[in-house]
GUNUKOL-933382 format. One record per residue: residue number from 0; chain; x, y, z of N, C-alpha, C in turn. Coordinates in Angstrom, 1 decimal. Each point is the difference from the previous one (the first is absolute). Example, Ala and Ser with C-alpha at 12.3 -4.5 7.8 and 13.67 -1.06 7.14 Angstrom:
! residues 2
+-----+-----+--------+--------+--------+--------+--------+--------+--------+--------+--------+
| seq | mol |   n_px |   n_py |   n_pz |  ca_px |  ca_py |  ca_pz |   c_px |   c_py |   c_pz |
+-----+-----+--------+--------+--------+--------+--------+--------+--------+--------+--------+
|   0 |   A |   13.2 |   -5.7 |    7.8 |   -0.9 |    1.2 |    0.0 |    0.9 |    1.2 |    0.0 |
|   1 |   A |   -0.4 |    1.1 |   -0.7 |    0.9 |    1.1 |    0.0 |   -0.8 |    1.1 |    0.8 |
+-----+-----+--------+--------+--------+--------+--------+--------+--------+--------+--------+
//
This chain:
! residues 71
+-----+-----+--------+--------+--------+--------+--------+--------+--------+--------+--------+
| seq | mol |   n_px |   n_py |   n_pz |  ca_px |  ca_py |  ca_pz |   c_px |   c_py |   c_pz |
+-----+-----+--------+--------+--------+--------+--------+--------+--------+--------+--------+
|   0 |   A |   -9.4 |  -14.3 |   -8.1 |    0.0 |    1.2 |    0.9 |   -0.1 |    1.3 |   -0.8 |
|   1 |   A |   -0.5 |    1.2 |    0.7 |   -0.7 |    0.8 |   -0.8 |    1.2 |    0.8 |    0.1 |
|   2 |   A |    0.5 |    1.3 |   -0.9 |    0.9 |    1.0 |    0.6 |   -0.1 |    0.6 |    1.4 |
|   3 |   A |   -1.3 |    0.4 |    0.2 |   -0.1 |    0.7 |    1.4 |    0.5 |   -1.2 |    1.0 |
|   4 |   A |   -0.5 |   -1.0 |   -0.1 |    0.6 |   -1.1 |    1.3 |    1.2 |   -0.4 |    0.0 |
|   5 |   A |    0.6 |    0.5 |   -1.2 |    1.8 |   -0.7 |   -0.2 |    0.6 |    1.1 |    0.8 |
|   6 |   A |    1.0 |   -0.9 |    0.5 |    1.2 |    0.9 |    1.0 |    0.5 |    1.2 |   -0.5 |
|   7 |   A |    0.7 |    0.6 |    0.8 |    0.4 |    1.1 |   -0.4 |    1.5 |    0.3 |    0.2 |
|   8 |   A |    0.5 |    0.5 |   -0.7 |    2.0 |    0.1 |    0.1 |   -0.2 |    1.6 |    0.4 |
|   9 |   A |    0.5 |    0.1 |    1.1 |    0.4 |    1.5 |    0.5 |    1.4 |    0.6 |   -0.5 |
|  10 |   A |    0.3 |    1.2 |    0.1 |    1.7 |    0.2 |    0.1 |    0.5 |   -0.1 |    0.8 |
|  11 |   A |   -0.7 |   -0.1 |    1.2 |    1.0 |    0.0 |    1.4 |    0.5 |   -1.5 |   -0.1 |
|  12 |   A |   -0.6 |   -1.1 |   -0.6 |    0.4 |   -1.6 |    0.0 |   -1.1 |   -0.4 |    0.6 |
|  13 |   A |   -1.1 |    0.7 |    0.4 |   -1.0 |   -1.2 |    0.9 |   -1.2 |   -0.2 |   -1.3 |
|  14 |   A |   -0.5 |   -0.9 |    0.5 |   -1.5 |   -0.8 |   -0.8 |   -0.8 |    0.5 |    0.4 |
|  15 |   A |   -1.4 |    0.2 |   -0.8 |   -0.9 |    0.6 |    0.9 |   -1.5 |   -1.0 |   -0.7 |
|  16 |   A |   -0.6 |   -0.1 |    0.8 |   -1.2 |   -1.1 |   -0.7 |   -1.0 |    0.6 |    0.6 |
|  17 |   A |   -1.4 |   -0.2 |   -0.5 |   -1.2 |    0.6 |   -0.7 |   -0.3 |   -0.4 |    1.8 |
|  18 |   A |   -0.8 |    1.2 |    0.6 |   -0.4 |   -0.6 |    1.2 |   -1.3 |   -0.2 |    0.0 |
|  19 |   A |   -0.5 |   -1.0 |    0.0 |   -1.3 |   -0.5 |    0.0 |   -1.0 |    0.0 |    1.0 |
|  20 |   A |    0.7 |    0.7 |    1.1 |   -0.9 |    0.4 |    1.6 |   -0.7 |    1.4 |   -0.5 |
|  21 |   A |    0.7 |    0.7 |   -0.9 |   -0.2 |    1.6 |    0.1 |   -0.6 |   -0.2 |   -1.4 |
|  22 |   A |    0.2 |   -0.8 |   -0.8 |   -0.3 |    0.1 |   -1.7 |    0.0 |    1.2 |   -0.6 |
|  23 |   A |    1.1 |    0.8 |    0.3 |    0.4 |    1.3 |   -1.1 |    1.3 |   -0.2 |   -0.1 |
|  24 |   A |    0.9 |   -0.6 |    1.1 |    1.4 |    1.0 |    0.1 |    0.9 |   -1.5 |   -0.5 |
|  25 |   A |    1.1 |    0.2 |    0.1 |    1.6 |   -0.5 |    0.5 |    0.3 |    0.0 |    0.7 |
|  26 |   A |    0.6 |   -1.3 |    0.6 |    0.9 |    0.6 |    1.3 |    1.0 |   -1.1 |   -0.1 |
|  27 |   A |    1.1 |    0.7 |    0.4 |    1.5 |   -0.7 |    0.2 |    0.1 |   -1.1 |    0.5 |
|  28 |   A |    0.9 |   -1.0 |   -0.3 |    0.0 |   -1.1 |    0.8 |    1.2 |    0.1 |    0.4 |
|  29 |   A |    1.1 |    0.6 |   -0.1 |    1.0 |    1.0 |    1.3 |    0.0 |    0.6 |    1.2 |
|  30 |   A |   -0.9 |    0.9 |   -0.4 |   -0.5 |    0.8 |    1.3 |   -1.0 |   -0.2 |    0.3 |
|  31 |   A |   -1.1 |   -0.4 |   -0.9 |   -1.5 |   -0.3 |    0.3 |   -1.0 |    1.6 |    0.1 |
|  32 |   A |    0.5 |    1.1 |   -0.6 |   -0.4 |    1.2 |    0.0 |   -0.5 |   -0.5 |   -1.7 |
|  33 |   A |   -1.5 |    1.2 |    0.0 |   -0.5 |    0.2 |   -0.9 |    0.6 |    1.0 |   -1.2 |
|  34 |   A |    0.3 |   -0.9 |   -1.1 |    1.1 |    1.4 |   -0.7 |   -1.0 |    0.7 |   -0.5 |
|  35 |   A |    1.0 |    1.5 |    0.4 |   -0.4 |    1.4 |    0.0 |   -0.5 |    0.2 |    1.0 |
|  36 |   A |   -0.4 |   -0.7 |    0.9 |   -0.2 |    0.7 |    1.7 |    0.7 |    0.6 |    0.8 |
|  37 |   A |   -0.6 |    0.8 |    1.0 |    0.8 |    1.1 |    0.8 |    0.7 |   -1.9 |    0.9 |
|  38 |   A |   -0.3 |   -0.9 |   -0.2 |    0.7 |   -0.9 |    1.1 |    1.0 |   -0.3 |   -1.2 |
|  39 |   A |    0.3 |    0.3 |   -0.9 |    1.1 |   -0.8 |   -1.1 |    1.3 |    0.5 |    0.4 |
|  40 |   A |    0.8 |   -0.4 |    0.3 |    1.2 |    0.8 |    0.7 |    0.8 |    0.8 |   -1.0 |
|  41 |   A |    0.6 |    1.4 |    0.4 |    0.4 |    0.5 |   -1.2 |    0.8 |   -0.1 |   -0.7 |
|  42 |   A |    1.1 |   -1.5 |    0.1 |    1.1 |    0.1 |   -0.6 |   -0.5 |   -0.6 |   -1.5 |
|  43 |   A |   -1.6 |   -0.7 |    0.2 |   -0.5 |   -0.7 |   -0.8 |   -0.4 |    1.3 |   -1.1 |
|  44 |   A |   -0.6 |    0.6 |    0.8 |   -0.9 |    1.0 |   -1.1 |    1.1 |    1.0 |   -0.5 |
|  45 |   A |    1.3 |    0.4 |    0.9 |    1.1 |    0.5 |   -1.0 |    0.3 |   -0.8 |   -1.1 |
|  46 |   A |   -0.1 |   -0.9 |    0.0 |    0.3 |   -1.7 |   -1.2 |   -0.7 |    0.8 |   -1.0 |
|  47 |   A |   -1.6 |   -0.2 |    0.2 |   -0.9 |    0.2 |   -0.8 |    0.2 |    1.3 |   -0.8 |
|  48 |   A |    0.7 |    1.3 |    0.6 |   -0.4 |    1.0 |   -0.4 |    1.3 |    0.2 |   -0.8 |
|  49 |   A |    1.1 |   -0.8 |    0.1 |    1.2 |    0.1 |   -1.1 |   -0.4 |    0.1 |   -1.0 |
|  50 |   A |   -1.0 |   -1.3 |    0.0 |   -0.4 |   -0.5 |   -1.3 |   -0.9 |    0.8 |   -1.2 |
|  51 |   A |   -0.5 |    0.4 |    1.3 |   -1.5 |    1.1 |   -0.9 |    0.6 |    1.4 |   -0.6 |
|  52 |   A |    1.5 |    0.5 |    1.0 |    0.5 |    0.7 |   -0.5 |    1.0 |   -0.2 |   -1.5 |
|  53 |   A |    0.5 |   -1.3 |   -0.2 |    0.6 |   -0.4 |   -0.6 |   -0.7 |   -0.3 |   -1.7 |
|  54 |   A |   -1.0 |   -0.5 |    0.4 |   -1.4 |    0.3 |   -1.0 |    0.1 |    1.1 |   -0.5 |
|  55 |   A |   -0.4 |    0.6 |    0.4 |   -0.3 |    2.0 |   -0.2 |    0.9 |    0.0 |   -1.1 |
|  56 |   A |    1.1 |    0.1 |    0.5 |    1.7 |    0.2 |   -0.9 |    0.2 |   -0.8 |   -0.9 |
|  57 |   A |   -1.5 |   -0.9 |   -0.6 |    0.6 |   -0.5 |   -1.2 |    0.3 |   -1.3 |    0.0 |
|  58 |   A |    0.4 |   -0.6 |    1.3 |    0.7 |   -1.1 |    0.5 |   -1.0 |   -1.6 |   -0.5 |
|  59 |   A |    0.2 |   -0.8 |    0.3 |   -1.0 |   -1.8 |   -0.6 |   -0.6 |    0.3 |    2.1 |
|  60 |   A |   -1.3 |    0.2 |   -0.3 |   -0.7 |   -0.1 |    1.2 |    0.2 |   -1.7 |    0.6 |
|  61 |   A |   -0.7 |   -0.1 |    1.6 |    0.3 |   -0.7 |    0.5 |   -1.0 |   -1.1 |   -0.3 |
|  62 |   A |    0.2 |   -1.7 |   -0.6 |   -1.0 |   -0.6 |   -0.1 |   -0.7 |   -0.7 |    1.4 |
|  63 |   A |   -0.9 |    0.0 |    0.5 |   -0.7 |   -0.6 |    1.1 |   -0.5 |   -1.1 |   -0.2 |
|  64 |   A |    0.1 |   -0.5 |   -0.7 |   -0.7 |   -1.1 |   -0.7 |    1.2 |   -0.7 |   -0.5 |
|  65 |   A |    1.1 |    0.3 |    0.3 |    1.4 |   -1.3 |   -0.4 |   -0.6 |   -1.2 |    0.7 |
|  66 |   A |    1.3 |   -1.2 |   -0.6 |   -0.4 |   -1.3 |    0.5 |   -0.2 |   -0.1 |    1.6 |
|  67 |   A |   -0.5 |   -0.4 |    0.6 |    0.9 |   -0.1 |    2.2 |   -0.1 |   -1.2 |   -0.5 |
|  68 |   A |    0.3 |   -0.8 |    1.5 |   -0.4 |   -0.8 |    0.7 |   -0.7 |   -0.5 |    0.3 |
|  69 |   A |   -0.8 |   -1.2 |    0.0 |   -1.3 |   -0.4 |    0.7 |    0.5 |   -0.1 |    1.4 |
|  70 |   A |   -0.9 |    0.2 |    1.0 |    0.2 |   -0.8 |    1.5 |   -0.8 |   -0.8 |    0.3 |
+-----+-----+--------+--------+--------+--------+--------+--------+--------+--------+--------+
//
């Protein structure tokens, strides 16, 4: 499996896997929202943005590519 088709570890806790109807994006298998979409709900994308801020400051960025789960 290639990087782009391997799952994806969010911060909020959800998985997100390569959607192959749209062939660009991600989308959650929690919510089923496209991450980064206006449909991604915002507690998610506050998750996201801790991180990016956390980054900034120096911090160990978030890896997206850790181990998941298969389903």
């Amino acid at each position: 499996m290639t990087e782009k088709l391997s799952p994806m570890k969010l911060p909020c806790g959800g998985t997100a896997f390569f959607d192959t109807d749209s062939g660009i994006s991600y989308r959650c298998w929690d919510c089923m929202a496209v991450v980064g979409s206006m449909g991604q709900p915002q507690s998610c994308k506050d998750e996201m943005q801790k991180w990016e801020n956390w980054t900034k400051l120096g911090g160990k960025d978030w890896d997206y590519f850790a181990e998941t789960e298969e389903i």
